[in-house]
C-alpha atoms as a printed R data frame, in Angstrom:
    type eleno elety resid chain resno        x        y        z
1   ATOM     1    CA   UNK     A     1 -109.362  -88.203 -113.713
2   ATOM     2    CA   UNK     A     2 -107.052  -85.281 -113.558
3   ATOM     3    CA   UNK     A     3 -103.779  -85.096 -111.284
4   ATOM     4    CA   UNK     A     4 -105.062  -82.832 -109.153
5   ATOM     5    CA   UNK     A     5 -108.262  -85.050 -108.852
6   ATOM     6    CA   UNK     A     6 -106.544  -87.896 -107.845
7   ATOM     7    CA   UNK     A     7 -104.408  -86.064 -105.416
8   ATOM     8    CA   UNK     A     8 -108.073  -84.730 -103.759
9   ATOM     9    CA   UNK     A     9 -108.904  -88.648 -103.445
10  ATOM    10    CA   UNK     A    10 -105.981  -90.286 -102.399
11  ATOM    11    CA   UNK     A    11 -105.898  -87.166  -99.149
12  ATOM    12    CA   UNK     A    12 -109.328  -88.117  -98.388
13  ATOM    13    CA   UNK     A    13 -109.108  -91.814  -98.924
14  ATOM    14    CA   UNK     A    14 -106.233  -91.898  -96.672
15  ATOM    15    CA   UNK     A    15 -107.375  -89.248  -93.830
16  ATOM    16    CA   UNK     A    16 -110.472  -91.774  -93.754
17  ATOM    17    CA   UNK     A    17 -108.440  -94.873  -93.048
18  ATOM    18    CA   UNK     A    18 -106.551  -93.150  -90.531
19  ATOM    19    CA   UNK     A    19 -109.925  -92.195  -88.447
20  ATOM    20    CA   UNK     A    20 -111.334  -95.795  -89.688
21  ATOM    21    CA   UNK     A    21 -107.839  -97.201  -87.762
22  ATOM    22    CA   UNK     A    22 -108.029  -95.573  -85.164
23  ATOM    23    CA   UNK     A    23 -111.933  -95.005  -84.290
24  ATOM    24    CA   UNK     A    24 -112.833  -98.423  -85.027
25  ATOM    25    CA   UNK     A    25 -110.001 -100.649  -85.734
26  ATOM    26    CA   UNK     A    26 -107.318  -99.222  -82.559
27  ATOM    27    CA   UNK     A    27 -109.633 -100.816  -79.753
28  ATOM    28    CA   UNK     A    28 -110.510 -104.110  -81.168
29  ATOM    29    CA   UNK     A    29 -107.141 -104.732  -82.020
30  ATOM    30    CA   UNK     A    30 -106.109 -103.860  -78.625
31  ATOM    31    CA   UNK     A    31 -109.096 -106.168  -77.064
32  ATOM    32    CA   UNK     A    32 -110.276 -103.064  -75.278
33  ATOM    33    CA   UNK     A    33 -112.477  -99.881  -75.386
34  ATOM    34    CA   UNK     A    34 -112.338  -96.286  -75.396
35  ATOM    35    CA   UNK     A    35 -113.326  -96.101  -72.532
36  ATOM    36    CA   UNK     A    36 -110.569  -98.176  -71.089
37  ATOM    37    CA   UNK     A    37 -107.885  -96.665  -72.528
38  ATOM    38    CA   UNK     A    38 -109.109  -93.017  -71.719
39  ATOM    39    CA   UNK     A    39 -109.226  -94.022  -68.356
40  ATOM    40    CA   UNK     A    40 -105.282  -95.168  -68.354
41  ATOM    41    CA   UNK     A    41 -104.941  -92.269  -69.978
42  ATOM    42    CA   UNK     A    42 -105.796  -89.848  -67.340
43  ATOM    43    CA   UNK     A    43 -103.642  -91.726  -64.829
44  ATOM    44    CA   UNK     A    44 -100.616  -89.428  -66.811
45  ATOM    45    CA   UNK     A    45  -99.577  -86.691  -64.554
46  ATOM    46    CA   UNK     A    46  -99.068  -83.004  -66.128
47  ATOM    47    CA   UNK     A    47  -95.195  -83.322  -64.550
48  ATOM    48    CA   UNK     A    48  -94.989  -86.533  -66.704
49  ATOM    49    CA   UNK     A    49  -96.468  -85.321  -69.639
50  ATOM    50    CA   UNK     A    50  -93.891  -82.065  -69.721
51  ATOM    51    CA   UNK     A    51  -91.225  -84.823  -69.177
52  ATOM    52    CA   UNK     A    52  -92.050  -86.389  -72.602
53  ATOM    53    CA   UNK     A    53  -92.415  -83.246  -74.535
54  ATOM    54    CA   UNK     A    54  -89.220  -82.476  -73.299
55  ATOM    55    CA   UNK     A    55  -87.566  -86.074  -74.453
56  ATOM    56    CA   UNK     A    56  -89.108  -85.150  -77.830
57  ATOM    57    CA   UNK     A    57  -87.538  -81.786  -78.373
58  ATOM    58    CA   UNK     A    58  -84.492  -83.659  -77.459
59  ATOM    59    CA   UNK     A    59  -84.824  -86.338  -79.870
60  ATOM    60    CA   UNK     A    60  -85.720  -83.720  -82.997
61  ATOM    61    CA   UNK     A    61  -82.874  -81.312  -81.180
62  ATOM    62    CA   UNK     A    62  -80.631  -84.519  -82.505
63  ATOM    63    CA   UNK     A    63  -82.132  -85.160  -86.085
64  ATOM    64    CA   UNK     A    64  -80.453  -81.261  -86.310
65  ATOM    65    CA   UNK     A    65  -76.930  -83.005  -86.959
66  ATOM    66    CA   UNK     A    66  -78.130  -85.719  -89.226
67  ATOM    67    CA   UNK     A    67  -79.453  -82.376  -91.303
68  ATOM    68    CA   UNK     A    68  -76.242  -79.896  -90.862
69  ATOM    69    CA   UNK     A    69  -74.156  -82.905  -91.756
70  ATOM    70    CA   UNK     A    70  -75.993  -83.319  -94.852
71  ATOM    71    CA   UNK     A    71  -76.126  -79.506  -96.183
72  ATOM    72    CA   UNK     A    72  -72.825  -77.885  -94.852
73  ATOM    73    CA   UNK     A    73  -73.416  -73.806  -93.599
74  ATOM    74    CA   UNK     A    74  -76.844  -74.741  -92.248
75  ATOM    75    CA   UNK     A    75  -76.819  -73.814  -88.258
76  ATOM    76    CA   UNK     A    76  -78.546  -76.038  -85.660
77  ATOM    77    CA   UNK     A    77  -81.494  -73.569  -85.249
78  ATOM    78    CA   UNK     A    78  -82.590  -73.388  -89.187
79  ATOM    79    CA   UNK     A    79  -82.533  -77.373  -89.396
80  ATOM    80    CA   UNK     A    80  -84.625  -77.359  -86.163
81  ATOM    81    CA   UNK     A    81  -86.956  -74.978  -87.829
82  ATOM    82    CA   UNK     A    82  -86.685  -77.187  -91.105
83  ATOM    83    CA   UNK     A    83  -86.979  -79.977  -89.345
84  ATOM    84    CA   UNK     A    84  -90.346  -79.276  -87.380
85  ATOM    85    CA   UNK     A    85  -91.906  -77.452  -90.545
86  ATOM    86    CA   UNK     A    86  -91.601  -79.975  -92.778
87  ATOM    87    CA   UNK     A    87  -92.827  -82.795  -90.512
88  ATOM    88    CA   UNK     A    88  -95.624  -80.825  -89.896
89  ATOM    89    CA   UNK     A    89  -96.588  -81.249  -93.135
90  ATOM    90    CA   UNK     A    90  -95.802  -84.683  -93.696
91  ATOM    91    CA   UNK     A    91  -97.735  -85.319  -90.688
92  ATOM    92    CA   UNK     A    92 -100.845  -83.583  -92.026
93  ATOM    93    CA   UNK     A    93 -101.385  -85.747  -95.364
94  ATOM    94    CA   UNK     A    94 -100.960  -89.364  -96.745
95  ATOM    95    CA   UNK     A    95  -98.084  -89.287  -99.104
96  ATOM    96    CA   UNK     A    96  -96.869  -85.971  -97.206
97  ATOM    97    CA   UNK     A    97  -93.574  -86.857  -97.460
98  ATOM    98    CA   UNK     A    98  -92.914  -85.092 -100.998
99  ATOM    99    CA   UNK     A    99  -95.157  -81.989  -99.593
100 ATOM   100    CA   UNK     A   100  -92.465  -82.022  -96.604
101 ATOM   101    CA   UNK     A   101  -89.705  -82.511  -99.277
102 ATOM   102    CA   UNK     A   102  -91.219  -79.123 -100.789
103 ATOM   103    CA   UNK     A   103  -91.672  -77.304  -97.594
104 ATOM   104    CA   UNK     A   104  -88.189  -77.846  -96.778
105 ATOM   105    CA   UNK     A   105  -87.285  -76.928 -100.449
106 ATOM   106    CA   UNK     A   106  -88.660  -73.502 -100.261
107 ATOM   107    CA   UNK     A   107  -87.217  -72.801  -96.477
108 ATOM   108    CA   UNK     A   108  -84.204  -73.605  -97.354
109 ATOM   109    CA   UNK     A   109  -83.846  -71.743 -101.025
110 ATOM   110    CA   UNK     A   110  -85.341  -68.748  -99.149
111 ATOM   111    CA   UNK     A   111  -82.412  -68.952  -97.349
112 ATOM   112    CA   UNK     A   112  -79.738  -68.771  -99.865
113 ATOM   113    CA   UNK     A   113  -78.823  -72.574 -100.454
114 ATOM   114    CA   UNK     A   114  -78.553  -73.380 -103.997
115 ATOM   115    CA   UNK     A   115  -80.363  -75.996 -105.389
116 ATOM   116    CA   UNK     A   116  -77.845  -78.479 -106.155
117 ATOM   117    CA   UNK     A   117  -77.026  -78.411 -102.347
118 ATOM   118    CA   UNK     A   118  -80.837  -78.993 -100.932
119 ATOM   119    CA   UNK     A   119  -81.504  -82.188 -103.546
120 ATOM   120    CA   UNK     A   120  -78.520  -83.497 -102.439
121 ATOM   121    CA   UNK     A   121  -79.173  -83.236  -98.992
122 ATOM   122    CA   UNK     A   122  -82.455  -84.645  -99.307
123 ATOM   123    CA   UNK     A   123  -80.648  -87.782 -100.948
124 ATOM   124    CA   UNK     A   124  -78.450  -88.318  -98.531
125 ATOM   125    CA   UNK     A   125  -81.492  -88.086  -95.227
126 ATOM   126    CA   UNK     A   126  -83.608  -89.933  -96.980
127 ATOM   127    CA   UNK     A   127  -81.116  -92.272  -97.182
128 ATOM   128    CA   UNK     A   128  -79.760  -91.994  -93.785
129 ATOM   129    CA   UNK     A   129  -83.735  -92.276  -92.461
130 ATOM   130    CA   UNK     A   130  -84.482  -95.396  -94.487
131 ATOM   131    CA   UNK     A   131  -81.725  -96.965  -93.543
132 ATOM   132    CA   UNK     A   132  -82.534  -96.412  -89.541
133 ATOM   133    CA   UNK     A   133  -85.779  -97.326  -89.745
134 ATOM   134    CA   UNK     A   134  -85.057 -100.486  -91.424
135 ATOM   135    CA   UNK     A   135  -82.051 -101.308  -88.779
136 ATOM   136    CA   UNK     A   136  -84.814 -101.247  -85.952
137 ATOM   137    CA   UNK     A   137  -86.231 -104.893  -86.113
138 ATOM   138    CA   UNK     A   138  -82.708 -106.105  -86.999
139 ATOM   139    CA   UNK     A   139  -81.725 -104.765  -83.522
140 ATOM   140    CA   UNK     A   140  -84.673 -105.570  -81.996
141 ATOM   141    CA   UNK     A   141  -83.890 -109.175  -82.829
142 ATOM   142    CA   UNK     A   142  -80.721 -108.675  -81.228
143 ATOM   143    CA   UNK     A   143  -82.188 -107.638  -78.219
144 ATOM   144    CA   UNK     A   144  -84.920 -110.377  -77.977
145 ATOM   145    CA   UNK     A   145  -82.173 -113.044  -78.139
146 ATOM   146    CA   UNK     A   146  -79.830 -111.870  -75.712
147 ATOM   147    CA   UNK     A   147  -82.529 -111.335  -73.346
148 ATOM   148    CA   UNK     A   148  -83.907 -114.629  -73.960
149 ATOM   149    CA   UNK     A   149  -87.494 -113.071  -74.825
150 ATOM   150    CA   UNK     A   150  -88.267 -115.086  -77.970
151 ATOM   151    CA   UNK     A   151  -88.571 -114.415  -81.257
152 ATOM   152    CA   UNK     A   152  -91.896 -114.191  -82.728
153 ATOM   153    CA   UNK     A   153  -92.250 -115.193  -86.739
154 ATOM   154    CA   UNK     A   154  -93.698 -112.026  -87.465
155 ATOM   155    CA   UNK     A   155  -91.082 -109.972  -86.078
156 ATOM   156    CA   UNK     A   156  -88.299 -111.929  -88.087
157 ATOM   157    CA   UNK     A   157  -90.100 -112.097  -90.638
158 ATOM   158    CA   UNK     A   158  -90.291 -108.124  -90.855
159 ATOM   159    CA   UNK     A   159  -86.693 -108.034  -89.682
160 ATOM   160    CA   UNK     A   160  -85.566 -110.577  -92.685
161 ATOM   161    CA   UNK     A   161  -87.425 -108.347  -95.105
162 ATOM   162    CA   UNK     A   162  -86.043 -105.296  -93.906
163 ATOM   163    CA   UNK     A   163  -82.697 -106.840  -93.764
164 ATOM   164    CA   UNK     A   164  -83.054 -108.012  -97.445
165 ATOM   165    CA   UNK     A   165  -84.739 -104.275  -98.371
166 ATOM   166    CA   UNK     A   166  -81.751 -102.049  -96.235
167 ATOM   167    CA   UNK     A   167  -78.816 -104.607  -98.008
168 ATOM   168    CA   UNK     A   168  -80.395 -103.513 -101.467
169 ATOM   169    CA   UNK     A   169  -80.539  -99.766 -100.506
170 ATOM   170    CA   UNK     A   170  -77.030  -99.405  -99.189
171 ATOM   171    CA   UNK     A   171  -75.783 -101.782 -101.903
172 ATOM   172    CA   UNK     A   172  -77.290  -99.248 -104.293
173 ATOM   173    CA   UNK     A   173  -76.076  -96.167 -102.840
174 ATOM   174    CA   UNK     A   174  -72.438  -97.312 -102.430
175 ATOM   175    CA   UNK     A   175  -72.424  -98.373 -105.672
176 ATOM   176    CA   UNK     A   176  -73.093  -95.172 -107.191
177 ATOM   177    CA   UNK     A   177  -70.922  -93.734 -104.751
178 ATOM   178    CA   UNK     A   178  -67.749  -95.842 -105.648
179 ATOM   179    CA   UNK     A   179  -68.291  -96.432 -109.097
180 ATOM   180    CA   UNK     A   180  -68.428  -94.351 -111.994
181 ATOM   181    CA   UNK     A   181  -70.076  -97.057 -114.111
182 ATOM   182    CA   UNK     A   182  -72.903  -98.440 -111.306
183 ATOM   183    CA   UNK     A   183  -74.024  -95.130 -110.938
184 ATOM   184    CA   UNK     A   184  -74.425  -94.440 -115.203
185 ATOM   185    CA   UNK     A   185  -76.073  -98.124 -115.022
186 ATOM   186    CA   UNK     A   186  -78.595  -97.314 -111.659
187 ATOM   187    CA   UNK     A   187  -79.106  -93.884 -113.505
188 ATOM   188    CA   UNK     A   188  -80.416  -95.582 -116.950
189 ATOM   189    CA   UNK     A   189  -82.523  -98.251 -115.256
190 ATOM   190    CA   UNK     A   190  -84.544  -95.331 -113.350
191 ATOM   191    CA   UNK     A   191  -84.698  -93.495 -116.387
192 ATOM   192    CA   UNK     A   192  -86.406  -96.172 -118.338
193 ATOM   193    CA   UNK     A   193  -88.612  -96.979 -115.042
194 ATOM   194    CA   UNK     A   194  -89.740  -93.395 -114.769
195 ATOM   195    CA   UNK     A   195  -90.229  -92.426 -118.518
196 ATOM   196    CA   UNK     A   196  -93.718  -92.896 -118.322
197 ATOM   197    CA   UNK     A   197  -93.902  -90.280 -116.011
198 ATOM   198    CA   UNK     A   198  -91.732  -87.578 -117.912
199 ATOM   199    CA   UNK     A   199  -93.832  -88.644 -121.406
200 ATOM   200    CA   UNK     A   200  -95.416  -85.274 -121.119
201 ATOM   201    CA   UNK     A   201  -92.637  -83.143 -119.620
202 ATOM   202    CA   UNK     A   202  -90.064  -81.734 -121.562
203 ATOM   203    CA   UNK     A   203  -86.842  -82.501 -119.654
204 ATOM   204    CA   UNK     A   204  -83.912  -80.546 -119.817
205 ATOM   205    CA   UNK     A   205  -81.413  -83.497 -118.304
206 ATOM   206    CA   UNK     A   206  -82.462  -87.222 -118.484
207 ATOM   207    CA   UNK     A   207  -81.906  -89.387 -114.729
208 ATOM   208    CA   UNK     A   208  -78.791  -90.362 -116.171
209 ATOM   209    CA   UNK     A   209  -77.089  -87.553 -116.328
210 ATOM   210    CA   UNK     A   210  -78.581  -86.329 -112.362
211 ATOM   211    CA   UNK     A   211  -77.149  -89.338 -111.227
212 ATOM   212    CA   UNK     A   212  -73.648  -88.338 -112.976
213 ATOM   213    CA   UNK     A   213  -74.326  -84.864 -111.986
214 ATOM   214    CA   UNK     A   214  -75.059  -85.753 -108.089
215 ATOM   215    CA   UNK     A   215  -72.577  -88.408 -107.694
216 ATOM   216    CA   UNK     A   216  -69.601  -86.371 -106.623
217 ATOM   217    CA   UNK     A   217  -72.006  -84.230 -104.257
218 ATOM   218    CA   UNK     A   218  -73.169  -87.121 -102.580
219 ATOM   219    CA   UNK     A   219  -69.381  -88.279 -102.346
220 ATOM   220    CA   UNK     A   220  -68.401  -84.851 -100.352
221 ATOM   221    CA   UNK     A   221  -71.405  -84.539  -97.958
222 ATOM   222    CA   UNK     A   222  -71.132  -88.686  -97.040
223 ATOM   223    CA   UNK     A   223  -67.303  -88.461  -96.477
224 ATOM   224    CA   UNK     A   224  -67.282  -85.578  -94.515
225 ATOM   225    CA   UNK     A   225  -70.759  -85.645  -92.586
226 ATOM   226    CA   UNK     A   226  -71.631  -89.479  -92.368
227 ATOM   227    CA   UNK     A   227  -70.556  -89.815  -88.681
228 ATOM   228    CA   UNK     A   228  -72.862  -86.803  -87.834
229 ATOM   229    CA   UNK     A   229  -75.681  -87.447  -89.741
230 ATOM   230    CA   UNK     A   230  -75.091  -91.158  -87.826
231 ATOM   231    CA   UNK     A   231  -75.076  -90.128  -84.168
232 ATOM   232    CA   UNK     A   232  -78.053  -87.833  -85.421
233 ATOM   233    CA   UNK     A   233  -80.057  -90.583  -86.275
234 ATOM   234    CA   UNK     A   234  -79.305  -92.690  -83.152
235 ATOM   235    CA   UNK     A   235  -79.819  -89.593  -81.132
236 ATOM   236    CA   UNK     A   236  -83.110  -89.229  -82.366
237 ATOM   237    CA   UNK     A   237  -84.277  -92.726  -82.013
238 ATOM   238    CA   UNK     A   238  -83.004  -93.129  -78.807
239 ATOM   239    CA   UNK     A   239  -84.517  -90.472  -76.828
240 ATOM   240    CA   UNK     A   240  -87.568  -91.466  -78.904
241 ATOM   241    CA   UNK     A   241  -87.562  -95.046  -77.090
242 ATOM   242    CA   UNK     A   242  -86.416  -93.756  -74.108
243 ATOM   243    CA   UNK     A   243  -89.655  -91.709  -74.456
244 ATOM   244    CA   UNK     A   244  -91.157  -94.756  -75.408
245 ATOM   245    CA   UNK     A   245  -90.258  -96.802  -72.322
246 ATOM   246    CA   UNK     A   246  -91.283  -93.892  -69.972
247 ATOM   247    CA   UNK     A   247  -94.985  -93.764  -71.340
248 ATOM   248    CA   UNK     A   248  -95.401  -97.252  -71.036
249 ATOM   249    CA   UNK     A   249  -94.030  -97.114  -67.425
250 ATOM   250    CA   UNK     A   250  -96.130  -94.861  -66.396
251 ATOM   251    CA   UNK     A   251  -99.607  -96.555  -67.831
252 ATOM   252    CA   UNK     A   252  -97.894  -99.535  -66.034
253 ATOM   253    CA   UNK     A   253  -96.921 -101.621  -68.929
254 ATOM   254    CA   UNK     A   254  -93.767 -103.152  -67.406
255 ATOM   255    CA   UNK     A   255  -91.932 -105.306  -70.025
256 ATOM   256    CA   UNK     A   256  -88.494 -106.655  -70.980
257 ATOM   257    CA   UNK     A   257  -86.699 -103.869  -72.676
258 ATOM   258    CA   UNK     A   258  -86.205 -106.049  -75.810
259 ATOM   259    CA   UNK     A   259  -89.640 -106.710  -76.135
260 ATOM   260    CA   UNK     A   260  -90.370 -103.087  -75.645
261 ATOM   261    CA   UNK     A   261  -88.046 -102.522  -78.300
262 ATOM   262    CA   UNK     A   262  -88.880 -104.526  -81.011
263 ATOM   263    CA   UNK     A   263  -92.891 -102.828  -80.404
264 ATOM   264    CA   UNK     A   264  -91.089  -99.705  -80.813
265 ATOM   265    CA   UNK     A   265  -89.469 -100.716  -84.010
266 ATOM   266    CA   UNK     A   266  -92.199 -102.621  -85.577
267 ATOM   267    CA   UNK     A   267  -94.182  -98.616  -84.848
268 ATOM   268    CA   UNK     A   268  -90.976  -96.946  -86.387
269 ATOM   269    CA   UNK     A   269  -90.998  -98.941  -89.574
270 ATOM   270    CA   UNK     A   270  -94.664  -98.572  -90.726
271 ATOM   271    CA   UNK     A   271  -94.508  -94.861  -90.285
272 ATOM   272    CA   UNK     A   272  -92.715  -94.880  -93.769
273 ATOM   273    CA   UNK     A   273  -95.973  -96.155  -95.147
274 ATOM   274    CA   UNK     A   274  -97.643  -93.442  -96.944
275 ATOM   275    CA   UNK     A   275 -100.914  -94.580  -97.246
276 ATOM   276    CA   UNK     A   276 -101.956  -92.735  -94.044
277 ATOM   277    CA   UNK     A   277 -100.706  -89.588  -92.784
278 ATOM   278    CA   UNK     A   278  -97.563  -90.311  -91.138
279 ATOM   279    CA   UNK     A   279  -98.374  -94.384  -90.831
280 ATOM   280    CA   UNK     A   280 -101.416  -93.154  -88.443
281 ATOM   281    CA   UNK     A   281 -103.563  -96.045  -87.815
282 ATOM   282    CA   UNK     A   282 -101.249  -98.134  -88.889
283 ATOM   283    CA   UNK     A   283  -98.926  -97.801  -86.793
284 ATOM   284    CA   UNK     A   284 -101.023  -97.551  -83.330
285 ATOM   285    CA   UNK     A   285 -102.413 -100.500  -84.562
286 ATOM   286    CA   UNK     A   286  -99.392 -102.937  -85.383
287 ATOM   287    CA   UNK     A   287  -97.813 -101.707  -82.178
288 ATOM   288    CA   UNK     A   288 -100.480 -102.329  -80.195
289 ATOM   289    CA   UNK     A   289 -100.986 -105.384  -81.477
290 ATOM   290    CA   UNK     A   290  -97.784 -106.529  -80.953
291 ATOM   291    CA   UNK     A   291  -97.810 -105.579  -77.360
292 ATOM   292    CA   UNK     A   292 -100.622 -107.130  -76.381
293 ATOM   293    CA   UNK     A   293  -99.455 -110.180  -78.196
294 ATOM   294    CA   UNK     A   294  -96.380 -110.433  -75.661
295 ATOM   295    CA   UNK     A   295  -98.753 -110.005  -72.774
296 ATOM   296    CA   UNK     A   296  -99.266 -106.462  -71.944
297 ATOM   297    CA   UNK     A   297 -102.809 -105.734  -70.362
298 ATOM   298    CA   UNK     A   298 -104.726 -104.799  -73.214
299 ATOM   299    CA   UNK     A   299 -106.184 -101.362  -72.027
300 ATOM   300    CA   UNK     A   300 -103.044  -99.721  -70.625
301 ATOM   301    CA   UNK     A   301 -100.776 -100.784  -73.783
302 ATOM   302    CA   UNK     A   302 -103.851  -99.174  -75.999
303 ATOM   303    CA   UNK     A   303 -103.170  -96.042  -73.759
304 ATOM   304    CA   UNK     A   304  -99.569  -96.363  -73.983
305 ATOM   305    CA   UNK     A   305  -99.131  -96.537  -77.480
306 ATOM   306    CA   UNK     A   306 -101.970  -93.660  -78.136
307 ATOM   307    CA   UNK     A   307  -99.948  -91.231  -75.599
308 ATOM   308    CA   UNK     A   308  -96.643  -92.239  -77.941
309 ATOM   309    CA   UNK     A   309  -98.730  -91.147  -80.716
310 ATOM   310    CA   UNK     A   310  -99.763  -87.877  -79.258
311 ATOM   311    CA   UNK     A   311  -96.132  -86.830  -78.521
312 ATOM   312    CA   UNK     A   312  -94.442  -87.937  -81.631
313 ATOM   313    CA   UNK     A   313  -97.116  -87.267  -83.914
314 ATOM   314    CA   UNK     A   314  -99.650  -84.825  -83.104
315 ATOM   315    CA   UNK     A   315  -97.462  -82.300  -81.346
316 ATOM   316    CA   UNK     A   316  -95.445  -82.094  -84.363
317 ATOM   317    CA   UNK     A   317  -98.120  -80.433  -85.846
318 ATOM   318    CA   UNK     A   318  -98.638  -76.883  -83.189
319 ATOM   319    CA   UNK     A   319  -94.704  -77.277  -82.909
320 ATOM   320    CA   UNK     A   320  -94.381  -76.812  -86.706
321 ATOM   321    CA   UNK     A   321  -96.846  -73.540  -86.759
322 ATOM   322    CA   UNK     A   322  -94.089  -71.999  -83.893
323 ATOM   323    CA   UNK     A   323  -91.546  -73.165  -87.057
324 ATOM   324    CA   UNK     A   324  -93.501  -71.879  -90.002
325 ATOM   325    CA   UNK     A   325  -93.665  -68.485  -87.604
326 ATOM   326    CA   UNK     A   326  -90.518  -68.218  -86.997
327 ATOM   327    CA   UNK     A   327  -89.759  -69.023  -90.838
328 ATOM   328    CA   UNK     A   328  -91.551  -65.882  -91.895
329 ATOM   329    CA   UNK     A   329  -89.989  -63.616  -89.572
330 ATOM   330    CA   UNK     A   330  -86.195  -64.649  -90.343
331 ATOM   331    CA   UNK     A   331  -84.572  -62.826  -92.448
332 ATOM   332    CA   UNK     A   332  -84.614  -63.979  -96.563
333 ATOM   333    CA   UNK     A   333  -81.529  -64.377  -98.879
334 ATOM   334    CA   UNK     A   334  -81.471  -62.858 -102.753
335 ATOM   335    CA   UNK     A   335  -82.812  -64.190 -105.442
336 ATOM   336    CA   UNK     A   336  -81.177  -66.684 -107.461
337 ATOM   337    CA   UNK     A   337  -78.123  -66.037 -109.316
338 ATOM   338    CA   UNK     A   338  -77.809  -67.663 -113.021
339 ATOM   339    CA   UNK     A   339  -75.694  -70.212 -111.814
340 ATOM   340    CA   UNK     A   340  -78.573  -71.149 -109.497
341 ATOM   341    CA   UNK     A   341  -80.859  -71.085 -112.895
342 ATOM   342    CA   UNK     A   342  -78.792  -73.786 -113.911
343 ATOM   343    CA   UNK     A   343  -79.703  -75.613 -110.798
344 ATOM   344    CA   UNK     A   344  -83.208  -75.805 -111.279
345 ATOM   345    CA   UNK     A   345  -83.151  -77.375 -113.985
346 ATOM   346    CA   UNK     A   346  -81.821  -80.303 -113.186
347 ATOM   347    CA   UNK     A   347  -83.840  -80.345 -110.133
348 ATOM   348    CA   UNK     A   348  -86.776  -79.698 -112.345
349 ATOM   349    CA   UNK     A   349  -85.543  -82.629 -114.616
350 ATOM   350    CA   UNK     A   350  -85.022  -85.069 -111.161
C-alpha cells in the first residue's frame, strides 16, 4: 500500500469513528437521546451563545503570547491568524496535527521567518501544549481534594499517568537544554528509533546533529519567552473553562467546580489523540461520561458537552477560512536567501 494510500485510509477510517462516536456512541454513553439533548440544546439563548464565542476569541486571543514568545518579531495579529489557520486544519483531519504544523510552516516562511526560527518554535509549543494538557488532571486532583469531591480511580489513574508521562517530557527537554552531553545522547537514541523511516531518504544532517544544532535556539527562546508562552497557556485554558462552566450553567448542569474541572481536563487531554480529528468522539464521549458518572442529569450534560464542542471545535473551522483570507491578502516577504537554503535542510533532515 503506498504512503499516500494509507494516508487516504487512515482520514477516512478516522472521520468514520468520529461520526460512529458521536452518532451512535455520544447518546448511549450519556444514557440519553438525540432528541433529549437537542431539546437542552435549544434552551441556549442567542445573547448566551455570542457570550461564548466571545470567551473563545479570548482564550485563542491568549495562545497569541504562548506563540510570540516562542518566535521573537512575530506581532499578536499574525500568531492569531497562525493560530486559527492552522487549527483549522488540525481540526479537519485525524493526525492533523503535522498538516497544522505545515500550514503554519508555510504562513509563517511566507512571511520572512527563517526556517531555523519556525522549527524551533514549533519545539518549544509543542512542548509548552503537552505539558498543559497533561497538568490538567494533576490540578484537577487538586481541586477534587480540597473541595472534598472525591477522587474517582479513573481520574487518578489518568492523572498518575500523565504525571509519570509530563515528568518524562520535561525531564527530557531540560536535559537537552542544560546539558551538552543529554542532548548528543537523546539526539542518537531518536536517530536509531527513526532510521527506519529515513532508510529511503537521503539526509543531509542525521537527528544528532538537529538536536546539537537546535539546542542553543531552544536555550534563547525558553529563557527569554518561557513566562509568556506560560501565562499564554493558562490564559487560554482558563477562559476555555470559564467557557466551560458557563455552558454547563446554562443547560443547568450545576456542579462543584472541581468536579467540573477535572470533566474539563479529562476533555482537554484526549484531544491530543490523533486518531480522530481533533479527539472528536472521543472526547464528547469521555467527558460526558465522566459527568454523568458524578451525577449530572444525563440529557443536559450530553447538551452541555456537545455545545463545548461546537465552540471550541467546530467554529475553529469558519474562523480559520476568515484566517486563511486574511493570509492571502497580507502582504508576502522575499524569497529565501542562501543562508535560509541552509535552513531547509536541516529542517528537511528533522
Amino acid at each position: 500500500m503506498s504512503r499516500r494510500t494509507r494516508q487516504v485510509v487512515r482520514v477516512v477510517l478516522g472521520l468514520a469513528l468520529a461520526v460512529g462516536l458521536l452518532g451512535w456512541g455520544f447518546p448511549r454513553f450519556a444514557k440519553t437521546t438525540w432528541g433529549e439533548v437537542l431539546d437542552n440544546v435549544q434552551t441556549v439563548s442567542w445573547w448566551q451563545a455570542s457570550g461564548f464565542l466571545g470567551l473563545v476569541l479570548l482564550g485563542l486571543g491568549c495562545y497569541t503570547l504562548t506563540f510570540t514568545g516562542s518566535l521573537p518579531g512575530l506581532s499578536s495579529w499574525r500568531a492569531f491568524i497562525v493560530n486559527i489557520c492552522g487549527s483549522s486544519v488540525s481540526n479537519l483531519l485525524p493526525g492533523g496535527g503535522a498538516v497544522g504544523l505545515a500550514a503554519t510552516y508555510t504562513i509563517l516562511r511566507s512571511w520572512g521567518f527563517k526556517n531555523r526560527d519556525v522549527s524551533t518554535s514549533a519545539i518549544v509549543t509543542g512542548v509548552w501544549n503537552t505539558l498543559a494538557r497533561i497538568a490538567l488532571p494533576i490540578v484537577a486532583i487538586v481541586m477534587l481534594w480540597v473541595g472534598n469531591d472525591g477522587l474517582p480511580r479513573s481520574l487518578t489513574s489518568a492523572a498518575l499517568a500523565a504525571t509519570i508521562s509530563g515528568l518524562a517530557l520535561f525531564g527530557a527537554f531540560v536535559a537537552i537544554l542544560a546539558s551538552e552531553r543529554a542532548a548528543q545522547a537523546i539526539g542518537r537514541g531518536l536517530d536509531r528509533a527513526l532510521e527506519p523511516l529515513f532508510r529511503r531518504r537521503r539526509r543531509t544532517m542525521s537527528i544528532d546533529a538537529l538536536v546539537h544544532d537546535m539546542r542553543h535556539r531552544i536555550n534563547d527562546v525558553v529563557r527569554s519567552g518561557w513566562l509568556q508562552m506560560t501565562l499564554g497557556m493558562v490564559g487560554f485554558f482558563g477562559f476555555y473553562y470559564l467557557l466551560f462552566v458557563l455552558i454547563m450553567s446554562s443547560v443547568s448542569v450545576f456542579m462543584p467546580l472541581g468536579i467540573l474541572f477535572a470533566a474539563f481536563a479529562i476533555g482537554r487531554l484526549i484531544t491530543a489523540v490523533g486518531i480522530t480529528p481533533g479527539g472528536v468522539g472521543l472526547t464528547e464521549s469521555a467527558t460526558v461520561v465522566a459527568l454523568v458518572g458524578w451525577g449530572a442529569d444525563p440529557a443536559a450534560a450530553g447538551a452541555g458537552v456537545l455545545l463545548f464542542s461546537i465552540f471550541t471545535h467546530l467554529m475553529e473551522v469558519p474562523l480559520g477560512a476568515l484566517g486563511w483570507l486574511a493570509w492571502s491578502l497580507s502582504p508576502r516577504a522575499k524569497g529565501a536567501t542562501g543562508e535560509d537554503a541552509d535552513d531547509e535542510a536541516a529542517v528537511r533532515a528533522g
